[in-house]
N, C-alpha and C positions, 0 to 999 in steps of 0.2 A: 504493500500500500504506500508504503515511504515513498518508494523509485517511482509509483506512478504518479504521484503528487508532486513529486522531481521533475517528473520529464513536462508533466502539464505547464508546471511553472516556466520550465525551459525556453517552451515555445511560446508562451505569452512575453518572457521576453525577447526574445527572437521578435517576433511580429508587431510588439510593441517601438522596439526600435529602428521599424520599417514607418512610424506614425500612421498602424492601423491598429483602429480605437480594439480593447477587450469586446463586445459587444459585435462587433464586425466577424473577428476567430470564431466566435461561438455560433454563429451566422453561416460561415462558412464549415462548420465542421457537420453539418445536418444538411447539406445543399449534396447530398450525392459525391461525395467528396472532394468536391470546389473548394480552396482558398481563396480568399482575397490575394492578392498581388499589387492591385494597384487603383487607387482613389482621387479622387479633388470632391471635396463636402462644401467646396467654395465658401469656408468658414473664415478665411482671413480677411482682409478692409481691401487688399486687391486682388487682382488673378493673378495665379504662381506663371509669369512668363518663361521665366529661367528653368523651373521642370518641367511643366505641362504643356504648356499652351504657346501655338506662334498664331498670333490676329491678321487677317488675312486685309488687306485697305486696294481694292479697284474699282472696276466699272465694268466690268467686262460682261457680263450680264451671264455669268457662269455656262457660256455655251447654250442659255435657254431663253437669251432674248430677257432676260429680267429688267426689271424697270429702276432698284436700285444701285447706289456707288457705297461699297462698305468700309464704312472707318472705322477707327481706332474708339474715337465718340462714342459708338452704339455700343460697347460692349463695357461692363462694370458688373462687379459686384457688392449686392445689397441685401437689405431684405425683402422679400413678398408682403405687401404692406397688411393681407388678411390672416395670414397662418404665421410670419413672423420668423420666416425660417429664411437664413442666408444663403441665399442663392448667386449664379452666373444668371446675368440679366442680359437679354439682347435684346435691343431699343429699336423699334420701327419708325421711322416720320417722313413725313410729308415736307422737305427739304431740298430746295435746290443744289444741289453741288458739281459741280464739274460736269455740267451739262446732264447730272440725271434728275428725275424729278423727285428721289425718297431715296432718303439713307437707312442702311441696318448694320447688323452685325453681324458675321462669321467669322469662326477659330475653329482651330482645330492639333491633334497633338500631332502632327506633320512635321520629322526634324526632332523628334522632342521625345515620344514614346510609340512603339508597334508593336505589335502581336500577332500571335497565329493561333488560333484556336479556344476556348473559351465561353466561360460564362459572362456575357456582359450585359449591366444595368442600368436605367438611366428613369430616375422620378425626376417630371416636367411637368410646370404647368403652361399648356399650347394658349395662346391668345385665341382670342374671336377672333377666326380668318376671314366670314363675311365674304365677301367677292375682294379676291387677290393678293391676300396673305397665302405664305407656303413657306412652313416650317419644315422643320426634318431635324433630323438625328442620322446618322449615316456614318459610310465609311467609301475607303478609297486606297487600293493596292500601294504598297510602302513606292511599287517601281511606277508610278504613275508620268513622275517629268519625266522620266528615260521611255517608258513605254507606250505614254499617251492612254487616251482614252476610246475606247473600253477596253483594251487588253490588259490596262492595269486590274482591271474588274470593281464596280461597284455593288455596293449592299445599302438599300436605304431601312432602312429597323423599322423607323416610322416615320409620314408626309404626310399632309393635311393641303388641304385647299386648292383636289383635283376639280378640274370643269364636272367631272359625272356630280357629284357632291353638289357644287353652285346649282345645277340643272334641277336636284332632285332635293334640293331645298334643306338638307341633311348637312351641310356642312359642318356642325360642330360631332358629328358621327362617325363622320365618311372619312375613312382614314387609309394608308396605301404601306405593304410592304413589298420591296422589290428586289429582285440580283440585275444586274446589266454584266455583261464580259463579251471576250469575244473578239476575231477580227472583223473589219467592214467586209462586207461581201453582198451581191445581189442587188447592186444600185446604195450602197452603204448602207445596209439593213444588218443588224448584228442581233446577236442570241439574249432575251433579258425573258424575266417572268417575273409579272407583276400581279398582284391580288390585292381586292380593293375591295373593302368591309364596309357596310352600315351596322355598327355598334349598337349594342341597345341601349345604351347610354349615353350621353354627351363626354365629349374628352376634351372640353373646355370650358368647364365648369367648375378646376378644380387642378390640382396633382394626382399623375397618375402615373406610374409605370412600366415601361417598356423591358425586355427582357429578351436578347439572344444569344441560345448555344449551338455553339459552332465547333465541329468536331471534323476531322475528316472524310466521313460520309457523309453529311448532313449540316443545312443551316436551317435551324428552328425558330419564330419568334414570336411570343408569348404577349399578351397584356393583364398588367393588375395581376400579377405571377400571387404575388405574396396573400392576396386577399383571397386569389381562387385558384388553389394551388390544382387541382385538378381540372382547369380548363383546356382544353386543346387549340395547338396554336395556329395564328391568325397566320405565318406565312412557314413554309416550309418547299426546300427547294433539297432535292442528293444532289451531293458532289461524288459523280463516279466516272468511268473509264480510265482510258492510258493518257490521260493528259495531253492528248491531242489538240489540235485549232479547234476552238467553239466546241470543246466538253469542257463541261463545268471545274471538273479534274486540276486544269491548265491552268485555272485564273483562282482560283479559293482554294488553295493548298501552301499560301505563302503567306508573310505577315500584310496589314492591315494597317490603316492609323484611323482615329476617329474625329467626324466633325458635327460641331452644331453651328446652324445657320437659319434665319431667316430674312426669307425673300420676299420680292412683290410683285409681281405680276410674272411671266412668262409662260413658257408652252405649258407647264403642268395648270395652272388656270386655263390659259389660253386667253389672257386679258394682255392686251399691249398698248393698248392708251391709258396715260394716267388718271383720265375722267370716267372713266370705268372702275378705279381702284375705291369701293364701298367701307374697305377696312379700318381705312385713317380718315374718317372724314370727324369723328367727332374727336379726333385727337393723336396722341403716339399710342402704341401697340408693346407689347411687354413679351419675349418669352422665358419664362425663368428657367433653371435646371437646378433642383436641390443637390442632387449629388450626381455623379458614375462610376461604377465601380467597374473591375474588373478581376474577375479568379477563373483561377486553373487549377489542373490537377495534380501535376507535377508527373504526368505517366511518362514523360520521353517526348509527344510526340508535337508538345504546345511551344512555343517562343515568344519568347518576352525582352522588348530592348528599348532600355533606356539609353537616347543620345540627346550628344551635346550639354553635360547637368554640370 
């Protein structure tokens, strides 16, 4: 009884001197054998630049035609003014700059942390998208500048504020998880599967939880995991064959970095004039993110890499 009271201690310091809280360990040791590895609870007065995060500031309209220019401005850490809990805050408005018509924010740990494989977490509370907000949570292959897009392979977890959604009057419902990968081929049409949910509930009413595990078979991803633990999940996609051009195999079998962003207008609405954009008209837009976690297993076959710290 001594030794194992020994060894428990061990590891609580162990994982304590990694600054992951008691409460997390115990969290993780009931999760199917998931650890924690690695967090932001966005607890401090700013965002940890220097370990986590690199702020992304253009105009580019991410490849989708978007209506905003993203600064440095939009993004802070604060708290949710109803729940009181400190969050990463990204800031929507209706702001001339540099020739776009709305500023926001995206970051993401790009440079900073990647992974392959994995439990990962993320309680958010989504703004009212209304017509042409489009939030997301996502990710994007570590070899993306070198390999381009979609070879590098994308995974969006969770997106709000598709046109199906505006059309069927559900937008605070209508929620989207997707993979994109693949070479261009066939008039540049490439391999993605997308699925696209009316919830029974609203997921902008509140904080609510996102959840994907990615293994190399399989990417799974979950909503409100913690509250209904036996729910089956909203997207799931195999990663199988020889890793050939356009099998899944090819493109989700390597590490990953993660982003939060929100946008305003472009192909996922399909809004492109800013007198169409409903979402800011009585003011700025908010998306918080209380925390994201990420655990492994430690079986061999996960990667975890911290750069540039």
């Amino acid at each position: 009884m001594k030794k194992l009271i020994r060894n428990i201690f061990i590891v609580f310091i162990l994982f304590s001197s990694q600054g992951v809280k008691a409460q997390d360990l115990a969290k993780s040791e009931v999760n199917d054998g998931y650890q924690l590895v690695w967090q932001d609870n966005f607890d401090g007065k700013k965002l940890d630049e220097k370990n986590n995060w690199t702020i992304e500031m253009n105009g580019n309209g991410g490849g989708n035609k978007e209506l905003q220019y993203y600064r440095r401005e939009n993004i802070s850490v604060g708290k949710e003014p109803i729940s009181g809990e400190s969050c990463l805050i990204l800031t929507a408005k209706r702001q001339n700059y540099l020739s776009k018509p709305f500023t926001s924010g995206r970051l993401s740990t790009q440079n900073k942390m990647t992974f392959k494989y994995g439990k990962v977490e993320a309680r958010i509370k989504i703004p009212k998208t209304a017509n042409g907000l489009w939030p997301a949570f996502w990710m994007l292959g570590f070899d993306h500048t070198e390999t381009n897009w979609p070879k590098c392979g994308e995974v969006d977890i969770v997106e709000m504020g598709k046109k199906k959604g505006i059309d069927k009057g559900v937008q605070d419902r209508y929620f989207n998880g997707a993979c994109h990968w693949g070479e261009s081929y066939n008039g540049g049409k490439y391999p993605n599967k997308g699925i696209s949910i009316t919830n029974d509930y609203s997921l902008q009413d509140g904080f609510h939880t996102y959840t994907m595990f990615w293994t190399p078979d399989s990417i799974k991803m979950y909503l409100d995991l913690e509250k209904f633990p036996n729910v089956k999940p909203y997207y799931e996609i195999p990663i199988t064959g020889k890793e050939l051009p356009n099998q899944t195999s090819r493109y989700f079998r390597k590490p990953f970095y993660l982003i939060f962003n929100l946008a305003v207008g472009g192909t996922f609405s399909q809004i492109y004039d800013k007198n169409d954009i409903t979402a800011l008209k009585d003011g700025n837009a908010k998306m918080y993110v209380d925390y994201v976690k990420l655990y492994q297993k430690k079986n061999g076959n996960e990667e975890f890499h911290l750069l540039k710290r």
